[in-house]
C-alpha positions in Angstrom: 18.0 -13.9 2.6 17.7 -11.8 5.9 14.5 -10.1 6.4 15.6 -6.1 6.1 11.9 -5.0 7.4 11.3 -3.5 10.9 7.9 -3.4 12.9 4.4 -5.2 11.8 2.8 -6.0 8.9 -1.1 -6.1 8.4 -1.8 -8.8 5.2 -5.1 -6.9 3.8 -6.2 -5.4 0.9 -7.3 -2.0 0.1 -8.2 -0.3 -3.3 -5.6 2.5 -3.6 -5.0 5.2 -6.1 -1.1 6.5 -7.3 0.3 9.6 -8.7 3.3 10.3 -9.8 5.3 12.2 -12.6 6.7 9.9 -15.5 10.3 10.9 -17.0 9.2 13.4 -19.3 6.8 14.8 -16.6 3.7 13.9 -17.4 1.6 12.7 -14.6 0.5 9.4 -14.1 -2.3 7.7 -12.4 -2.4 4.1 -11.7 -5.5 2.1 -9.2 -4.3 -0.4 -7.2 -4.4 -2.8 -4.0 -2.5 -3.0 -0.9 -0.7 -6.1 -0.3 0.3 -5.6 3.2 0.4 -2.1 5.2 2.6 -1.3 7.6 3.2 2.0 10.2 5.4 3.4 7.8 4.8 2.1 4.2 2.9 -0.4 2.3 3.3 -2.9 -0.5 1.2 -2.1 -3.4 -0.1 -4.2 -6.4 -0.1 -1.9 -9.6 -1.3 -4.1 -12.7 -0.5 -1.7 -15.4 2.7 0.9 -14.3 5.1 1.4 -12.1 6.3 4.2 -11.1 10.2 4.7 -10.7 12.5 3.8 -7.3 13.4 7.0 -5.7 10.1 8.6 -6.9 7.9 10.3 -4.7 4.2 9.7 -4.8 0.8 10.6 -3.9 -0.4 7.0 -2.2 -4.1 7.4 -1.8 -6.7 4.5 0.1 -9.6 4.9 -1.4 -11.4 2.2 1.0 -13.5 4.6 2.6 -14.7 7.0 0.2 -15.9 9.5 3.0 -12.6 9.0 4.2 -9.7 8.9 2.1 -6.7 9.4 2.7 -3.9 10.5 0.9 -0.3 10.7 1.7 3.2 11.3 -0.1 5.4 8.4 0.1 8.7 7.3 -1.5 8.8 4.1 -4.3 12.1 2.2 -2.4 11.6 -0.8 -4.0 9.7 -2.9 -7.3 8.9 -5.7 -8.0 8.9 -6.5 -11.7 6.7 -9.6 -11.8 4.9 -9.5 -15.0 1.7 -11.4 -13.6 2.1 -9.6 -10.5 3.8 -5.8 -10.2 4.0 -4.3 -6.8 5.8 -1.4 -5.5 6.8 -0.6 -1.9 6.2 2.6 -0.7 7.8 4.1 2.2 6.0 7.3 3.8 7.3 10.6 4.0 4.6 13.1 4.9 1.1 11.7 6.7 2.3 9.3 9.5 0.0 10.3 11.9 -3.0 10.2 9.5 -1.8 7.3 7.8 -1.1 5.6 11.6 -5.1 6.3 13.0 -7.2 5.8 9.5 -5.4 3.0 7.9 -3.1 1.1 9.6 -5.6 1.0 12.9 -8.2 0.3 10.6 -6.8 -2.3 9.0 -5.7 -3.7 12.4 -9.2 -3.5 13.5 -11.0 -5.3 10.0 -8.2 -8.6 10.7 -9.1 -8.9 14.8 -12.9 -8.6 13.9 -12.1 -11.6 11.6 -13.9 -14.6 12.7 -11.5 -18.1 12.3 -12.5 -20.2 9.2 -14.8 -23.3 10.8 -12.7 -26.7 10.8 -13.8 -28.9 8.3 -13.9 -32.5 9.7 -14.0 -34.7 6.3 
């Protein structure tokens, strides 16, 4: 299968906090982590619920609790893994926000990363 996805990927893992409204409009909250984060969207491990494709979201990182920042995003896609759920959320309102506190951040936490020592046995 082609690869659909455009631009980079950061593999890291932040906690992260969901909202949505369920089908008989109740709201929802589900804690999760990020899988990978991207400029535009993420992919987000949610142990318990999902929330539906199409709906939109309140996607909040809760990394930084002085900073956290929350942004309304899209679900486009799920994946229904039963030891692993994850949902991938596509923003729609906080790019520039989402751009400078998470995805720089979390370009900055993997080039401060220091290479695992090689293990002569």
């Amino acid at each position: 299968m082609q690869e659909r996805r455009s631009g980079a990927r950061h593999v890291i893992s932040f906690p992260v906090r969901v909202k949505w409204k369920n089908a008989e409009g109740k709201e929802v909250t589900e804690d999760g982590l990020t899988e990978n984060v991207g400029q535009q969207g993420t992919l987000v491990y949610l142990p318990r619920q999902l929330p539906s494709v199409g709906s939109k979201v309140t996607l909040t990182v809760t990394e930084n609790a002085a900073e956290e920042v929350s942004v309304t995003a899209q679900v486009i896609r799920l994946e229904r893994n039963a030891a692993h759920p994850q949902a991938a959320f596509q923003l729609l309102e906080g790019l520039r926000l989402w751009k400078k506190r998470v995805w720089d951040y979390a370009g900055e936490i993997i080039a401060a990363e220091k290479p695992d020592e090689f293990d002569d046995w």
